[in-house]
Structures are given as structure tokens and as C-alpha cells.
N, C-alpha and C positions, 0 to 999 in steps of 0.2 A: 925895556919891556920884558926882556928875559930876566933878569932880574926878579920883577915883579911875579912874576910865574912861577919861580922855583920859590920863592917866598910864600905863595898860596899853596903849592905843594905840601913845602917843610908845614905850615900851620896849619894844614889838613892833616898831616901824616903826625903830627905832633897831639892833638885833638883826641882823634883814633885809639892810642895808646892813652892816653889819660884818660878816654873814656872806658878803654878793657880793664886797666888799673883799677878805675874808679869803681867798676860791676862784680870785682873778685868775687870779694865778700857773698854780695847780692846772690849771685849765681851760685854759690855753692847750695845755697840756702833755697833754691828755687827746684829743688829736684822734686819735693813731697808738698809742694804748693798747692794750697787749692784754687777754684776759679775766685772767690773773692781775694786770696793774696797774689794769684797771676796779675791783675791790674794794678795793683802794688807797684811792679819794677817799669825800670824809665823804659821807653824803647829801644833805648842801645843795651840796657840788659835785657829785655825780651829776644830783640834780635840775636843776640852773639848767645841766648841760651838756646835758643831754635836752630842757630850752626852747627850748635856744640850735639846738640839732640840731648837736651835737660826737659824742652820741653816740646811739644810738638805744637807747631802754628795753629791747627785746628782748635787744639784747646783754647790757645790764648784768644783767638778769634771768639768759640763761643764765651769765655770769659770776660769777656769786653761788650758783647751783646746783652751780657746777663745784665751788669753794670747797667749800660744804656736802657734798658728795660727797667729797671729798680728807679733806674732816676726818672722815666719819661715826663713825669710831671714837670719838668723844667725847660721842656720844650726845646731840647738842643740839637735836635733831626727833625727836619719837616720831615722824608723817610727813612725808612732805614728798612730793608729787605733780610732778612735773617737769611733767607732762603741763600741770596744771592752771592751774599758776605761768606755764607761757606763754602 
């Protein structure tokens, strides 16, 4: 059982880093974003660029609302509160 745990550990911790690897690039490029290429990056590079302070949550939040608005024709929120969401 221990075993198994340090094993889910390691391939979390392993994960992690290949996904900071993986957003280098991504994140450098993400400082002069606009709200249409804020939803562009995965959310492990949104998140680790909102640590870093690339970009601030606020933004990407209403940059995801805007998104969600442009598409509503597709009906993928029964609601969605803008209000609430920020």
C-alpha cells in the first residue's frame, strides 16, 4: 500500500513538472495577451501564469465569459452569472 502511494506521489510530482516544462514557451508569450488569446492557454498555463503574475485571474475570468458569450448559441450553460463569476 505504501508503495502504491509514493508511486501516485512520484507521477503526480512527475506530471507537475512536465506540465511547467510544457507552458514555458506558452507563458512567456502570454504577458501582452488579449482576452481572445487569454483562452488560448491550457489551464495549467493560465494557472502557473496567474502565480507567476503574467496575468491576473480577473482577466482571464472575464476572458472566458467573453468567449462563453460569443458562443451562447451552442447552449453550453443553462446559467452562467457574470456578476457572480467575478
Amino acid at each position: 500500500m505504501a508503495q502504491e502511494t509514493e508511486r501516485r506521489e512520484f507521477l503526480a510530482r512527475a506530471l507537475l513538472l512536465a506540465g511547467g516544462a510544457a507552458v514555458t514557451s506558452e507563458l512567456s508569450a502570454c504577458r501582452a495577451k488579449t482576452r481572445e488569446e487569454l483562452t488560448d492557454l491550457s489551464a495549467v498555463a493560465a494557472v502557473t501564469a496567474m502565480r507567476k503574475g503574467d496575468i491576473k485571474a480577473e482577466d482571464y475570468a472575464r476572458a472566458l465569459l467573453d468567449r462563453a458569450q460569443r458562443l451562447e448559441s451552442l447552449n453550453a450553460f443553462r446559467t452562467l452569472d457574470r456578476k457572480t463569476v467575478l
